[in-house]
N, C-alpha and C positions, 0 to 999 in steps of 0.2 A: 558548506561550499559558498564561494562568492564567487560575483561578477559584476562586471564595472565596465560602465559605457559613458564616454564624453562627448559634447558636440557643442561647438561654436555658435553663440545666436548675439548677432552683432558685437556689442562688447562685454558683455555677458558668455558664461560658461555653464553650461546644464551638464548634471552629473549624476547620472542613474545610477544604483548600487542594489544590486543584490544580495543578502545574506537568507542563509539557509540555517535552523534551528532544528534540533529534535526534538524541542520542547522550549517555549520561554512563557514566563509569567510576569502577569502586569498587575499589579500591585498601587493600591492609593499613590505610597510615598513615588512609588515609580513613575507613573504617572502623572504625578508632581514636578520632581526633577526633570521630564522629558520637555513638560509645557515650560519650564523655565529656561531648560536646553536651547530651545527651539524661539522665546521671545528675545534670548542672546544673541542668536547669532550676530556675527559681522558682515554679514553677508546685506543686512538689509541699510539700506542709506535713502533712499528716497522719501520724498515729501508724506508719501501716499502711508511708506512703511514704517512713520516715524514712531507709531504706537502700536507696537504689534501684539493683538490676540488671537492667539491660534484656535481655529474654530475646529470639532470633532464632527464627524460624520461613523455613528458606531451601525457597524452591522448584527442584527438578532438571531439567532435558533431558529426561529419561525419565518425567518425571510424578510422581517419588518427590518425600514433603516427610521435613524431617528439620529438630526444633526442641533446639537450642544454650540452655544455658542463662547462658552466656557469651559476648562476644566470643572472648573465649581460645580457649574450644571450637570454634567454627564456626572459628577461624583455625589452628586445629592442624587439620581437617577437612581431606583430600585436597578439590583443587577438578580432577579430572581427569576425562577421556573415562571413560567417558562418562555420569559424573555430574558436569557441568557445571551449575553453581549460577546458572538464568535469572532469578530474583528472589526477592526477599528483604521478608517484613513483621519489624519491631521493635517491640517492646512494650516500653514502659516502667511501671510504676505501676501497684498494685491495686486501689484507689478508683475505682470507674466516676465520678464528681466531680474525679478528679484523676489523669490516664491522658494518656498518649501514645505515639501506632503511627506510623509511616513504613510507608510499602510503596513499594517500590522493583519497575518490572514492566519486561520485557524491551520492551515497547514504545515506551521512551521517557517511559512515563509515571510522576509521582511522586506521593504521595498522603500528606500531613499531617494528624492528626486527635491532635486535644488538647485538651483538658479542664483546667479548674481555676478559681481564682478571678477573675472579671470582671477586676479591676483589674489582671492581670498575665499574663493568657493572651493576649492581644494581643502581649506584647512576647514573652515565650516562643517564640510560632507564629515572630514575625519571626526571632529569633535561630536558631529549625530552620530556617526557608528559608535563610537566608544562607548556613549553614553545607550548605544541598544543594545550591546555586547553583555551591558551587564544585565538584561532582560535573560539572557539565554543559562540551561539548567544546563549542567553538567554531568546529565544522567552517565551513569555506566554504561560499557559495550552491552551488555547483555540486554538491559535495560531497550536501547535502541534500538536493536537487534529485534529481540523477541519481544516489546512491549509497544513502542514507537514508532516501529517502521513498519509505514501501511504497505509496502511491496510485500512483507513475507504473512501479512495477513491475509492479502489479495492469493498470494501464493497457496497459501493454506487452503484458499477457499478453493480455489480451481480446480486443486489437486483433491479434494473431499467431493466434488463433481464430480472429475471423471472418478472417482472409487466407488462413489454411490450409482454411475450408471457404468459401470462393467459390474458391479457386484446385480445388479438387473438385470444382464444380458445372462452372466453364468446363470442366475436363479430359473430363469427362463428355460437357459438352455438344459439345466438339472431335471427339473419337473417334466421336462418334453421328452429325455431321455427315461426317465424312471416309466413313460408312458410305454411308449415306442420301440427301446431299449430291446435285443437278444441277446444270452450268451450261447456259442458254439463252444466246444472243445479244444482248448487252446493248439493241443499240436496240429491242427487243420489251416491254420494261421499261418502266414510265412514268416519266416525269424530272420532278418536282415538280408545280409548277402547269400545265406545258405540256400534261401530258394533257386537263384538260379544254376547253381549245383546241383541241382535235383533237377533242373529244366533240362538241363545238359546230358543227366542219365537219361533222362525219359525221350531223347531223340535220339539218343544211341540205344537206347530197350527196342529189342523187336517186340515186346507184349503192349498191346495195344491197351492193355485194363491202367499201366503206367503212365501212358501219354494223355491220357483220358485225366486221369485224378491230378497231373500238375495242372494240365489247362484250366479246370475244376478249381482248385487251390486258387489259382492266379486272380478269381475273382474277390478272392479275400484279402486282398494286396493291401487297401485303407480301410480295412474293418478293425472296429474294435468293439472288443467286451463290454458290456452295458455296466458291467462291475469295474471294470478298470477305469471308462470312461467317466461313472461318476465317482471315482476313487480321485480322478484326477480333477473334478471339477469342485470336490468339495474342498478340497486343497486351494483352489483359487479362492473360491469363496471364501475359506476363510482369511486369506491374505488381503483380500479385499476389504472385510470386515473389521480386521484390528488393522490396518492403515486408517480406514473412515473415522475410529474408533479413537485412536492417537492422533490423528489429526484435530477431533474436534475437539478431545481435552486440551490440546495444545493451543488450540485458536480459545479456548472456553479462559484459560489460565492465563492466556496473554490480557483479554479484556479482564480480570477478574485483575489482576496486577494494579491495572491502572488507578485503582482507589487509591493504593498506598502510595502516589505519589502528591506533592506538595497542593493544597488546596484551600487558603484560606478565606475568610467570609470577607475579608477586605478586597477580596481576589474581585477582577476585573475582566481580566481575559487568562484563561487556561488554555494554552497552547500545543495539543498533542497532535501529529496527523495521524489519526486511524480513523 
């Protein structure tokens, strides 16, 4: 997904750009080419911007930031356990009129903002997409699907919630029943509509022992058999059980996937949202 938002700042053009990734990788040489992208543009003309080094601001696993005042730098920078480099903003340029930042976020998400003259910030912004476009993996639907996309992992999870607390309420309500639990003699039980067929005799019966035992019956209206009732709760329980059951191999196999995907020691930033 993208989106793109423009806005006027004296004669200058600021030009926010959204892209959305299910995965991209940044790689030395990548990394490379982006800080050379980025000391090109055209965009930059002023006195201030005549020499331009784009400085890095990388964010860590651990929550540490730590800003590079070179590629060089941040690429001589251990990228190990467990300060692992989950994204990264790039500034380019002093001129608040003539400036450009990338942020690169562990989510998948990529974020373009740059400034400069009308006539030439349009093609500038295009020339930084292209060149982050090729950042992004062109994993497979399924891939994205079940491996990449933290909505159906979130999903997964919520849904192995409520399975793990209704499969506790039936267990509960199992045991409480196995305690508690009577059987009567089924045909004392009323069987659907038949009963009030029988209600119907028994006020037209002058024998008083008939009008006696429907009223008697009618007590048994929501009864059920301690045998039927946990006949039917084991049933639950176990639909509960192999949901919780497939669900977690399913969430187990989606994270267990993610190894096989692209991961080299030159690797820089590894871009998945889960």
């Amino acid at each position: 997904m993208e989106s793109k938002h423009k806005e006027i700042i004296g004669t200058s053009t600021r030009i926010v750009q959204s892209l959305s990734f299910a995965g991209y990788l940044v790689r030395e040489q990548d990394l490379t080419a982006l800080d050379h992208t980025l000391t090109s543009l055209p965009v930059f003309t002023t006195p201030q911007n005549a020499d331009i080094r784009p400085s890095y601001l990388a964010f860590y696993s651990n929550g540490d930031t730590c800003r590079f005042r070179t590629v060089a730098e941040l690429l001589a920078h251990p990228n190990t356990e467990p300060e692992i480099i989950t994204g990264l903003e790039i500034t380019a340029g002093s001129a608040r009129e003539e400036q450009a930042n990338v942020l690169l976020e562990p989510d998948g998400d990529v974020t373009i903002d740059i400034a400069g003259p009308s006539q030439i910030a349009e093609g500038a912004a295009h020339k930084l997409r292209g060149r982050l476009q090729s950042l992004n993996q062109e994993y497979p639907w399924a891939a994205r699907f079940f491996v990449l996309n933290s909505r159906f992992r979130r999903f997964t999870s919520v849904v192995s919630a409520f399975a793990l607390l209704f499969l506790a309420f039936f267990v509960a309500f199992y045991i409480y029943a196995r305690f508690v639990g009577v059987d009567v003699d089924p045909k004392l039980l009323p069987q659907g509509m038949s009963y009030y067929q029988e209600v119907e005799k028994a006020i037209n019966s002058p024998d008083l022992g008939d009008k006696l035992n429907v009223l008697l019956r009618g007590h048994y209206e929501h009864f059920i058999n301690v045998t039927d009732f946990l006949a039917k709760y084991r049933a639950r329980i176990g639909y509960c059980v192999t949901a919780f059951v497939v669900l977690f191999v399913v969430s187990w196999v989606s994270r267990r996937l993610v190894r096989y995907y692209p991961s080299l020691s030159l690797l820089l930033i590894e871009s998945r949202p889960w």
